[in-house]
MIFI-435979 format. One record per residue (C-alpha): residue in one letter; chain; y negated, z negated, x; residue number from 1. Coordinates in steps of 0.001 Angstrom, whole numbers. Each point is the difference from the previous one (the first is absolute). Last residue first. Layout:
! residues N
A | A | Y | Z | X | NUM $
...
//
This chain:
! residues 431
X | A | -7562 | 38035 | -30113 | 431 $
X | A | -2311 | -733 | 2774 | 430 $
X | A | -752 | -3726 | -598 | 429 $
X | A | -3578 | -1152 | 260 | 428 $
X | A | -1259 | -1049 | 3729 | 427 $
X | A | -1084 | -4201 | -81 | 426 $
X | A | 3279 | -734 | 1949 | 425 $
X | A | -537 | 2311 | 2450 | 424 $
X | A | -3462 | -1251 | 1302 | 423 $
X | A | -2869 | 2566 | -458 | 422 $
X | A | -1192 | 2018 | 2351 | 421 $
X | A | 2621 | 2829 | -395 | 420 $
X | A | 731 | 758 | 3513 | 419 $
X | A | -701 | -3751 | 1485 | 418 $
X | A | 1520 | -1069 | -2685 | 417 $
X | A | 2991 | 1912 | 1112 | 416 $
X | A | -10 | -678 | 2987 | 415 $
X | A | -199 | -3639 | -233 | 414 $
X | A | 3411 | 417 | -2161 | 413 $
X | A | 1562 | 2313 | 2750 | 412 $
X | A | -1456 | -2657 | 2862 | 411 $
X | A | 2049 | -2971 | -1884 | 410 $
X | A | 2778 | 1522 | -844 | 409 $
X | A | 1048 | 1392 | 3388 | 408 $
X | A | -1051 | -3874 | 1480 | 407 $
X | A | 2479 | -1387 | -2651 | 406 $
X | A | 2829 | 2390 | 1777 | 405 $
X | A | -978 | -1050 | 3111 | 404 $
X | A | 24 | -3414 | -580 | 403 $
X | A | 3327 | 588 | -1668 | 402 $
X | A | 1595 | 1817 | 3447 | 401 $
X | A | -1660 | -2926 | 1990 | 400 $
X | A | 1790 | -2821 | -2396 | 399 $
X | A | 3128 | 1221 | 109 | 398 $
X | A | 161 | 1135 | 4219 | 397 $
X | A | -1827 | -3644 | 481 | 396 $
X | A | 2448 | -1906 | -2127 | 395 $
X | A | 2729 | 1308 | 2142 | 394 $
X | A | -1775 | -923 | 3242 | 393 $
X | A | -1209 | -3571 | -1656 | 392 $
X | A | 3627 | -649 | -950 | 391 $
X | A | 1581 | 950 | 3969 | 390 $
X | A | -2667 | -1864 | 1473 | 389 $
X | A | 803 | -3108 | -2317 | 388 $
X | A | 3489 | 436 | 654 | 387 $
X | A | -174 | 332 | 3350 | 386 $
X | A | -2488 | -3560 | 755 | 385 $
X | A | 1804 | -2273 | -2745 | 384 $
X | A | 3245 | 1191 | 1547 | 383 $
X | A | -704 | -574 | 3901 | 382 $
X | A | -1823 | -3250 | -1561 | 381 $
X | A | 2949 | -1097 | -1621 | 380 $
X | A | 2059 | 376 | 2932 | 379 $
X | A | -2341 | -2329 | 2140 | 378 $
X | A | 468 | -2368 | -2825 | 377 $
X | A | 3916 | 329 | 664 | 376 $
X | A | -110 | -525 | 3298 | 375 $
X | A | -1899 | -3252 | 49 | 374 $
X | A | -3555 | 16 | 1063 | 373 $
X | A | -1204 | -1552 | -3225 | 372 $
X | A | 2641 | -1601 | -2357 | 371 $
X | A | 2500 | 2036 | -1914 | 370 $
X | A | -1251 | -395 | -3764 | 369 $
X | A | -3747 | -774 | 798 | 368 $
X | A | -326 | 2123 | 2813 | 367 $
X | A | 1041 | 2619 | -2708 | 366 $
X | A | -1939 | -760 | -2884 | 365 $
X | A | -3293 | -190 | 2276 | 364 $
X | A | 1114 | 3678 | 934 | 363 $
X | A | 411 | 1202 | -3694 | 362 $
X | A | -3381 | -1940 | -307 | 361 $
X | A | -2048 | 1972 | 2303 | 360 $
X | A | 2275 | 3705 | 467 | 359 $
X | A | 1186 | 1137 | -2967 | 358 $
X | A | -659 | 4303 | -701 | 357 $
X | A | 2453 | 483 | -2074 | 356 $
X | A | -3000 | 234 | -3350 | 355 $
X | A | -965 | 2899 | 1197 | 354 $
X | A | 2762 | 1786 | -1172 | 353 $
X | A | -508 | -1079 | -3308 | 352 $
X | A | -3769 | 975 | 574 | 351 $
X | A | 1699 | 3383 | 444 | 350 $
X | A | 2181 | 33 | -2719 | 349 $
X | A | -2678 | -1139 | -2247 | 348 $
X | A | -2111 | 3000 | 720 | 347 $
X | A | 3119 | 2402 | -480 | 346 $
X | A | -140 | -1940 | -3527 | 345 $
X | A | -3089 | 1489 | -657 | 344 $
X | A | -3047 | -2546 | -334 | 343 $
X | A | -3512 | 861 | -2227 | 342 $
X | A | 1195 | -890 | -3233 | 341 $
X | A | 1454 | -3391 | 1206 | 340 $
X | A | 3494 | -742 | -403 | 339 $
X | A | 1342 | -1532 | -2940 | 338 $
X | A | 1573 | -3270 | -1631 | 337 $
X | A | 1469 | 412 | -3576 | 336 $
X | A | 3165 | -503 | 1060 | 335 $
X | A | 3386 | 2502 | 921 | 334 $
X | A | -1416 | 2871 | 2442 | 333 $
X | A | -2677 | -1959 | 1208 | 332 $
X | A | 1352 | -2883 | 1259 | 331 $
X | A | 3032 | 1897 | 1500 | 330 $
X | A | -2477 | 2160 | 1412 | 329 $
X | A | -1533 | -2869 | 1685 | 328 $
X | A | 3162 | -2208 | 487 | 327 $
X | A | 1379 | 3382 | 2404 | 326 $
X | A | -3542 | 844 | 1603 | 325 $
X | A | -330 | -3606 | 1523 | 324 $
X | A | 3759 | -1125 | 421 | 323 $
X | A | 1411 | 3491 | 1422 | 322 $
X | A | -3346 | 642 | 2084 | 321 $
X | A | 164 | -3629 | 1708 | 320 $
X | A | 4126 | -166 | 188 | 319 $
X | A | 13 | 3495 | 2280 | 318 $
X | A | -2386 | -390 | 2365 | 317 $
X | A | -468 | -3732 | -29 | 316 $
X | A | 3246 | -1247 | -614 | 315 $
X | A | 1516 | 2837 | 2253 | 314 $
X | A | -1918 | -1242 | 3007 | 313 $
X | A | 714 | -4514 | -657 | 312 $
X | A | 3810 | 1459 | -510 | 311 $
X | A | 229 | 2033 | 3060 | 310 $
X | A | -2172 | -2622 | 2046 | 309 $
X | A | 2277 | -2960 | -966 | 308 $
X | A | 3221 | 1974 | 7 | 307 $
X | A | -168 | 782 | 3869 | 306 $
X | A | 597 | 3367 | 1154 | 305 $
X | A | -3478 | 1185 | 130 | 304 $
X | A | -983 | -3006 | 2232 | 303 $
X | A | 1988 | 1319 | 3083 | 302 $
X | A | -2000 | 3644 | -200 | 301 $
X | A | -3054 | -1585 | -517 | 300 $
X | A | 279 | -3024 | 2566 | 299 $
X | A | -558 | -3414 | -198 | 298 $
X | A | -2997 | -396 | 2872 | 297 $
X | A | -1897 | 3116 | -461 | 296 $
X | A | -564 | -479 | -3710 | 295 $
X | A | -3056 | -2220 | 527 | 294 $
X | A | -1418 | -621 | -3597 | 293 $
X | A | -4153 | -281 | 175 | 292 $
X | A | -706 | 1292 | -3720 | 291 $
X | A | -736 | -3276 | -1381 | 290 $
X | A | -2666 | -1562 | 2745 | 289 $
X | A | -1799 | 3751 | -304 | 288 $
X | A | 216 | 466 | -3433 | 287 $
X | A | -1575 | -3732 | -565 | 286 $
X | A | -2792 | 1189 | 2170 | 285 $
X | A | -417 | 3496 | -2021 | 284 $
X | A | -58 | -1929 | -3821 | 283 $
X | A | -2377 | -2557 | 950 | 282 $
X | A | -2670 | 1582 | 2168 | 281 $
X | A | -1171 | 3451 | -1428 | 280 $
X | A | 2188 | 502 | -3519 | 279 $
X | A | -789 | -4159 | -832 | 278 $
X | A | -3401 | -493 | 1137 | 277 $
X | A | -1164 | 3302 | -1546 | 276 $
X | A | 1864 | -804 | -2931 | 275 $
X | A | -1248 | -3675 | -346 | 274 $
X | A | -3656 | 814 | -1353 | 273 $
X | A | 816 | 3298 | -2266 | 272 $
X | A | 2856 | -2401 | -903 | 271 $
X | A | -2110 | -2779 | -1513 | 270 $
X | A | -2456 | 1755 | -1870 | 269 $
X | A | 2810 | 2206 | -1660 | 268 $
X | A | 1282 | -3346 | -1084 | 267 $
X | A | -2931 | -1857 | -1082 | 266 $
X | A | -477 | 115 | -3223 | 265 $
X | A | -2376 | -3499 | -1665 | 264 $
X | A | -1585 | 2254 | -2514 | 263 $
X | A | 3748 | 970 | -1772 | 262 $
X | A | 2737 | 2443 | 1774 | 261 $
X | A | 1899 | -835 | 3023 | 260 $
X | A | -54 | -3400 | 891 | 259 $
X | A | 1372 | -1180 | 3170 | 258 $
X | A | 3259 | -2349 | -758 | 257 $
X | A | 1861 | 2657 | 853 | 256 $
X | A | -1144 | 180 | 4032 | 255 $
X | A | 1330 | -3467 | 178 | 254 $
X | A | 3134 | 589 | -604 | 253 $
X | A | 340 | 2869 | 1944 | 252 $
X | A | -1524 | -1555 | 2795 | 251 $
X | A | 2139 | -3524 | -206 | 250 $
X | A | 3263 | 1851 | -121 | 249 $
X | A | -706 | 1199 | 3513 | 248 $
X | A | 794 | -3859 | 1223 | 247 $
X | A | 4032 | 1204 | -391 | 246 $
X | A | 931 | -3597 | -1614 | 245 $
X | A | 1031 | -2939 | 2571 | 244 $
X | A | -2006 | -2001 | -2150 | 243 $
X | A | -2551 | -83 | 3306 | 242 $
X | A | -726 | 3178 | -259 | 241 $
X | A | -1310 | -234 | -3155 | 240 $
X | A | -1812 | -3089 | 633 | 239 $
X | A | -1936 | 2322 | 2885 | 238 $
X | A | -730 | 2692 | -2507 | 237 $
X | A | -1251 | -2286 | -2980 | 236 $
X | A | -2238 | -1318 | 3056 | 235 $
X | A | -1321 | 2961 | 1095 | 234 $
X | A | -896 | 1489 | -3438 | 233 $
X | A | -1540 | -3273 | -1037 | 232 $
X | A | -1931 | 372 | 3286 | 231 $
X | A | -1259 | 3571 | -491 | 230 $
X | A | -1175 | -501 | -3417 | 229 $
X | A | -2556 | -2636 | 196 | 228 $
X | A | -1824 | 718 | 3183 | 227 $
X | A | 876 | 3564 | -1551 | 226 $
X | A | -2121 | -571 | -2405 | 225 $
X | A | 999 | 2376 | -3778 | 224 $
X | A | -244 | -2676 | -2468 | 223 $
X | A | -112 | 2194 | -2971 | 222 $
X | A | 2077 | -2490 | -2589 | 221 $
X | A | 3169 | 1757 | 681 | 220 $
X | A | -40 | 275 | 3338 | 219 $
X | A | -444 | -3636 | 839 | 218 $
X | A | 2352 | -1229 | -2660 | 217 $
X | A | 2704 | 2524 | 2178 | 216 $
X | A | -915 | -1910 | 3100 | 215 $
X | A | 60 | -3105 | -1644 | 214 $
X | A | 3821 | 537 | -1276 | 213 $
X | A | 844 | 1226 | 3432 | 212 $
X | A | -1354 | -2775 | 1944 | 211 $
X | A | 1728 | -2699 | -2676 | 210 $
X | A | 3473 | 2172 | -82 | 209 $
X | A | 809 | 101 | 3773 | 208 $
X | A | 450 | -3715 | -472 | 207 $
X | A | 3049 | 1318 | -2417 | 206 $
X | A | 1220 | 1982 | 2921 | 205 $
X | A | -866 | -2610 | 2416 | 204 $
X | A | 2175 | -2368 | -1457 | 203 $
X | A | 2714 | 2039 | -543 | 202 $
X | A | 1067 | 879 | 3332 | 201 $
X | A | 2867 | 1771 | -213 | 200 $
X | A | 2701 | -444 | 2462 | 199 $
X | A | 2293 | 2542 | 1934 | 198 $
X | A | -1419 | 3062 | -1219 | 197 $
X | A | 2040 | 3159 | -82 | 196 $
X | A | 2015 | -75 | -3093 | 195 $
X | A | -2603 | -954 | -2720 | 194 $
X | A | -3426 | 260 | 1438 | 193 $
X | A | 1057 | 3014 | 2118 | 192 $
X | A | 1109 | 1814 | -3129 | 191 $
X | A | -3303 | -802 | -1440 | 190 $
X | A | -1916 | 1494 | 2749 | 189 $
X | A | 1734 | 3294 | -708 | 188 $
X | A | -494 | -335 | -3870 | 187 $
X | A | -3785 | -554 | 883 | 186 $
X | A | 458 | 2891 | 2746 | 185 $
X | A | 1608 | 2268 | -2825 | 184 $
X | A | -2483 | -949 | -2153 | 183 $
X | A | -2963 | 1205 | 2034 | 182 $
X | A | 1946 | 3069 | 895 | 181 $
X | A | 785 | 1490 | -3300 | 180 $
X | A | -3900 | -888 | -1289 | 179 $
X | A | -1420 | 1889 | 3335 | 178 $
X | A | 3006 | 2776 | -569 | 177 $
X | A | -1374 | 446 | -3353 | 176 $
X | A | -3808 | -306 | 750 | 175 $
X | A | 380 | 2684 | 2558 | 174 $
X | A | 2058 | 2412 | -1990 | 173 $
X | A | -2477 | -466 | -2965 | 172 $
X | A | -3261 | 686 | 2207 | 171 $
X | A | 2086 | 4185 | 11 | 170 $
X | A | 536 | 1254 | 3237 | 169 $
X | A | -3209 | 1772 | 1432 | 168 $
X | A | -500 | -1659 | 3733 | 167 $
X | A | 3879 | -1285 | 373 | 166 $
X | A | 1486 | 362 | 3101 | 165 $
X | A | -2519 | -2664 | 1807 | 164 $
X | A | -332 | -2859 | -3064 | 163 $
X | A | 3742 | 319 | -1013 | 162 $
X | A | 660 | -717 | 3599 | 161 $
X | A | -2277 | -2665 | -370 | 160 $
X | A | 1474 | -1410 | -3204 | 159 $
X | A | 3219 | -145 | 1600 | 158 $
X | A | -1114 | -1564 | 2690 | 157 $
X | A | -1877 | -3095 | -1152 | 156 $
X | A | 2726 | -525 | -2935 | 155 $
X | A | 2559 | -664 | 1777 | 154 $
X | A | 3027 | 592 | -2482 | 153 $
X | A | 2432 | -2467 | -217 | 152 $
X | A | 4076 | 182 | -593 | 151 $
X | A | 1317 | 1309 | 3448 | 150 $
X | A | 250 | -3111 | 1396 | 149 $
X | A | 1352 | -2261 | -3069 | 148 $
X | A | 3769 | 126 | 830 | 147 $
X | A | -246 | -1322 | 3172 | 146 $
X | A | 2263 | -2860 | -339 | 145 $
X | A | 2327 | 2804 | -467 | 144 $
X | A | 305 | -140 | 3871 | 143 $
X | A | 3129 | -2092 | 845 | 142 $
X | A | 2099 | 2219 | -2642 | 141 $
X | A | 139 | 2935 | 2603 | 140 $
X | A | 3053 | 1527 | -1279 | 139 $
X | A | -1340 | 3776 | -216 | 138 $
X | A | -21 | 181 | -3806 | 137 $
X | A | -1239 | -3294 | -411 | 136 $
X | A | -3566 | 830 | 2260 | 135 $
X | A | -642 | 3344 | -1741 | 134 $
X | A | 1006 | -919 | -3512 | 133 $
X | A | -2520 | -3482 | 584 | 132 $
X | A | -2691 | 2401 | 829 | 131 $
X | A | 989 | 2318 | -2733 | 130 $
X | A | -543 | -2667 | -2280 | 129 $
X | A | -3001 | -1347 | 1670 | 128 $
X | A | -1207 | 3554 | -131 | 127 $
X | A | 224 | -223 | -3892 | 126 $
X | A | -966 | -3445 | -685 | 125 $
X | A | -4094 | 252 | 1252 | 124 $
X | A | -1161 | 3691 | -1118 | 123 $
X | A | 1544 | -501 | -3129 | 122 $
X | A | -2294 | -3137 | -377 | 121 $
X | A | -2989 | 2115 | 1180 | 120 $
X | A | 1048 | 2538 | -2100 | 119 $
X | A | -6 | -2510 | -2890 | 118 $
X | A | -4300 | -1044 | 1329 | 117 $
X | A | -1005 | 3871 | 453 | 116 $
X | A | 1889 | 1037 | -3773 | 115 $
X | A | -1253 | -3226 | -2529 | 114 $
X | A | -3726 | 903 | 789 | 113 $
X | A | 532 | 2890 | -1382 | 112 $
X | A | 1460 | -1058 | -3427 | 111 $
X | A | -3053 | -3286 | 123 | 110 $
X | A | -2399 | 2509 | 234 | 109 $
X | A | -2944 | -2040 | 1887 | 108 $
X | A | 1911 | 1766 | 3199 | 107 $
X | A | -2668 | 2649 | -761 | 106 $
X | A | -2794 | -1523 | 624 | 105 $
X | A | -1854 | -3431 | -1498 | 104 $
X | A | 1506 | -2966 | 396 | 103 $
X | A | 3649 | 1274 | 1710 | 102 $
X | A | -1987 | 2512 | 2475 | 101 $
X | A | -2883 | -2603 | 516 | 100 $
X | A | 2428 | -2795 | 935 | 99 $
X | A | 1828 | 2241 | 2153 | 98 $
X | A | -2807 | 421 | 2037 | 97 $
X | A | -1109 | -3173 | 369 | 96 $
X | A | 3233 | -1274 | 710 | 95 $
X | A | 768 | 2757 | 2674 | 94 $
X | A | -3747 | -957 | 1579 | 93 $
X | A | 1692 | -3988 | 210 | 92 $
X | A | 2785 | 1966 | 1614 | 91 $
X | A | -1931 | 1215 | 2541 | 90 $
X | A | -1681 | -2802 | 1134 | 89 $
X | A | 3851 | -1828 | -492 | 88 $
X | A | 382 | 2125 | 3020 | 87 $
X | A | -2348 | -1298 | 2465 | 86 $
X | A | 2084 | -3482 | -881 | 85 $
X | A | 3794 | -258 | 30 | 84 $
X | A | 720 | 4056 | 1548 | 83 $
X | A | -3015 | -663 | 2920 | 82 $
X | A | 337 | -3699 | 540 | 81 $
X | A | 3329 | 531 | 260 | 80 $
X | A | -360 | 2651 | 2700 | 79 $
X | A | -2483 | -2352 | 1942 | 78 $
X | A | 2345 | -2773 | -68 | 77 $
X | A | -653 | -3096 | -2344 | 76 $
X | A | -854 | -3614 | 548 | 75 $
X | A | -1049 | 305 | -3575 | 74 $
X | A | 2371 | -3088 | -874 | 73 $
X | A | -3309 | -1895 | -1125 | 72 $
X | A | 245 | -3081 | 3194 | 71 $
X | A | 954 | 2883 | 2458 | 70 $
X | A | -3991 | 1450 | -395 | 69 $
X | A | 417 | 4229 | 567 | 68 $
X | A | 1383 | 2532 | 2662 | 67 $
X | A | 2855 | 613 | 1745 | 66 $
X | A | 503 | 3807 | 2125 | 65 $
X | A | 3408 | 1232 | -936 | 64 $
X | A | -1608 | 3114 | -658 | 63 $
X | A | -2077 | 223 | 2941 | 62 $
X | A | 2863 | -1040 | 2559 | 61 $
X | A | 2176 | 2647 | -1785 | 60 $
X | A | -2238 | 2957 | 166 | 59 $
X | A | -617 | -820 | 4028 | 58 $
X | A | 3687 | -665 | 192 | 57 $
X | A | 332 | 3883 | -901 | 56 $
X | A | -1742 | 1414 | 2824 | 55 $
X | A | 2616 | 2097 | 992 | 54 $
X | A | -598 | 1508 | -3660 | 53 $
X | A | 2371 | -178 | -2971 | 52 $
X | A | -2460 | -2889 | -1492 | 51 $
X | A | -2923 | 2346 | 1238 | 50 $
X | A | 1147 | 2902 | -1792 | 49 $
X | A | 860 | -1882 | -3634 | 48 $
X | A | -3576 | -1557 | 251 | 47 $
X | A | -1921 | 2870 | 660 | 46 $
X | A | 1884 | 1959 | -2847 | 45 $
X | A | -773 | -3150 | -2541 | 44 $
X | A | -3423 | -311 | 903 | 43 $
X | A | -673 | 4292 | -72 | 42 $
X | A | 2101 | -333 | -3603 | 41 $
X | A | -2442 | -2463 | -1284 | 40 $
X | A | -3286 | 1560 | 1555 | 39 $
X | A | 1478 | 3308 | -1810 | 38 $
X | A | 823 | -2105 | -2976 | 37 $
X | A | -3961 | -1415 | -53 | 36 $
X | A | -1364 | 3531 | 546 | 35 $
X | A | 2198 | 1389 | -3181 | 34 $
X | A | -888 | -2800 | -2240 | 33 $
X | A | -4036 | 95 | 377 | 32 $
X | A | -1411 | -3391 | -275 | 31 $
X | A | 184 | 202 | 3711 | 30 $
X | A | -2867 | 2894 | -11 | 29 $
X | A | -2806 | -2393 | -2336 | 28 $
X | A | 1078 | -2853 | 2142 | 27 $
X | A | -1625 | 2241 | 3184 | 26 $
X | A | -2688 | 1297 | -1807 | 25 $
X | A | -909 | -3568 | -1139 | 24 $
X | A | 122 | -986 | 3292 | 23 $
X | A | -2017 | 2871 | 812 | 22 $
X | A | -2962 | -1415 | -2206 | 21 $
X | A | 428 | -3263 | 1125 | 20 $
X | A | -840 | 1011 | 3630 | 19 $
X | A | -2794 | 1990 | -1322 | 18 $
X | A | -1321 | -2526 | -1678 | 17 $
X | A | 335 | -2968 | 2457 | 16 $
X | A | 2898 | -1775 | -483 | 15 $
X | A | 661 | -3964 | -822 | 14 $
X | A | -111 | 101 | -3920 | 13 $
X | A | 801 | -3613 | -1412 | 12 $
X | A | -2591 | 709 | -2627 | 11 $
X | A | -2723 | -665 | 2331 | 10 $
X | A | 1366 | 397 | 3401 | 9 $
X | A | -2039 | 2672 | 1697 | 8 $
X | A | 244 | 2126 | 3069 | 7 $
X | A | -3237 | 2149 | 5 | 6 $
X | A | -2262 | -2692 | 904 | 5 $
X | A | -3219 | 158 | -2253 | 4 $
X | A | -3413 | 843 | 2321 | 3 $
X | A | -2656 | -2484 | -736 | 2 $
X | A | -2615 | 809 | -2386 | 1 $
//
């Protein structure tokens, strides 16, 4: 009997066993959420130092670097590529996610689902109000076109920090600021459809349909091929795009047309796959085209005196935590909608806090408004980059002091059943 070759290909499996078994260890490690934010916020740090670096045109040159067929409009720089298409990865394991929470966890509750998706809405007028305060107070009417900037969330690094800071806060703080931040980038991308798109496209929006539709029939009935799947997803992205629509739409729609309960489920099948993909490769190389700002040029000192960057910093510091904690408490205080069990509202105002931290789209929103390279959208990104440093340093000291609180509770409790050997909540009442 001849000798079998230890690389095979039947079932489209191209690794020997031990080689697939370490890939699997590897995947297994980046489904973790505290490993991928640390790869995130190592991208994102590398990124920011070599953009300020002597060797900054190196950073720039890559970035700009175009890619992609002309004849589709995907003639796209590597940074685009990065925010318009490794990033709807993520957002199609968003969907997913989501999907389960409102199908069958805790957001199923219509009165708490109500609180993460009107916080996110809080979340978006409130710093544009102070924004627009900012910028009308000090006589600088020329850049209220940026209004918007300090409205969105990104989603990628806010969860991530979560992620790092937060190994024993409650699930419910996660899925909260994952349901707060999901809509607030939908509302985000919405505002760009409306006052920051020149033209759109409606033709390939409703072509985006067809793809879309068949990729959800797909699902539904069991067909799980990704010869199948991964071109319908592909195209409904790339007709996306082309409708002049935020092509990161196209994940989370996509990702809620997987089926969650029933025989054909496949949601949780789905995102053990993608995560890996998304927390080890997607997620870190769009950090690193996003986070590359070059401060060096404008000016710190210089830039703090201008409106723009006052208003875009104060909007997401201040505006963020006001709108989010303010139309959650205000939610529950006077309807019937209410915070999970498990949450404290010291919780909520640090995920509030969380939620200044802008970057992607507040930047898109910005070299949309002003133009890129102007003086302005450098501006923006001077006040993108502080505030969001500033939010994710006060969220941290919140969030760290509550992790360490839920970390108190959780070694008393396992030692008492470690003492008692039974679990506490089966131990009769001492009267």
């Amino acid at each position: 009997m001849s000798q079998q070759n230890p690389r095979r290909s039947l079932g489209g499996r191209l690794f020997s066993r031990g080689s697939w078994s370490e890939t699997s260890r590897i995947a297994e490690v980046l489904r973790r959420e505290t490993v991928g934010g640390i790869i995130l916020l190592c991208a994102a740090a590398a990124a920011l130092i070599w953009a300020n670096s002597p060797w900054s045109a190196g950073y720039d040159r890559i970035s700009s670097f175009v890619i992609g067929p002309e004849s589709w409009h995907l003639d796209l720089n590597l940074a685009t590529w990065a925010a318009d298409g490794l990033l709807a990865i993520f957002f199609f394991v968003v969907g997913l996610e989501l999907k389960r929470e409102f199908v069958a966890g805790d957001l199923r509750s219509p009165a708490r689902a109500a609180l993460p998706i009107l916080a996110a809405v809080g979340g978006m007028v409130v710093p544009a109000v102070i924004f627009v305060a900012v910028n009308a107070g000090m006589g600088s009417t020329e850049t209220l076109r940026g209004w918007a900037v300090p409205t969105a969330t990104d989603i990628a690094f806010a969860v991530a920090v979560l992620a790092v800071l937060g190994s024993h806060l409650p699930a419910a703080l996660r899925t909260f600021l994952l349901t707060l931040a999901v809509v607030d980038d939908l509302l985000a991308i919405s505002v760009i459809a409306v006052f920051y798109t020149d033209h759109l496209n409606v033709v390939p929006l409703l072509c985006a349909l067809l793809p879309a539709g068949l990729f959800a029939l797909a699902v539904q009935r069991g067909v799980h091929r990704v010869w199948i799947l991964v071109p319908l997803a592909v195209l409904t992205w790339a007709l996306m795009h082309a409708s002049g629509i935020h092509a990161t739409v196209a994940g989370v729609v996509l990702g809620f047309t997987v089926p969650v309960l029933g025989r054909h489920a496949a949601s949780e099948r789905f995102e053990h796959l993608l995560r890996p993909l998304s927390a080890g490769f997607a997620i870190p190389v769009f950090a690193f085209f996003a986070a590359g700002v070059t401060v060096s040029d404008v000016g710190l000192a210089t830039a703090l005196r201008e409106p723009l960057v006052l208003g875009v910093v104060a909007g997401l510091v201040l505006g963020k935590p006001i709108g989010v904690l303010g139309t959650t408490y205000l939610l529950a205080r006077f309807t019937r909608a209410s915070l999970d069990d498990d949450l404290a509202w010291r919780d909520v105002f640090g995920v509030s806090l969380l939620a200044g931290i802008g970057f992607t789209v507040s930047l898109l929103i910005g070299e949309l408004a002003f133009g890129y390279g102007s003086a302005h959208a450098d501006h923006v990104k001077i006040g993108v980059l502080l505030g969001s440093v500033i939010a994710a340093l006060l969220a941290a000291g919140v969030l760290l002091s509550r992790n360490a609180a839920y970390r108190r509770i959780h070694e008393r409790e396992t030692a008492d059943d470690d003492h008692d050997g039974v679990p506490d909540v089966y131990q009769p009442r001492q009267d």
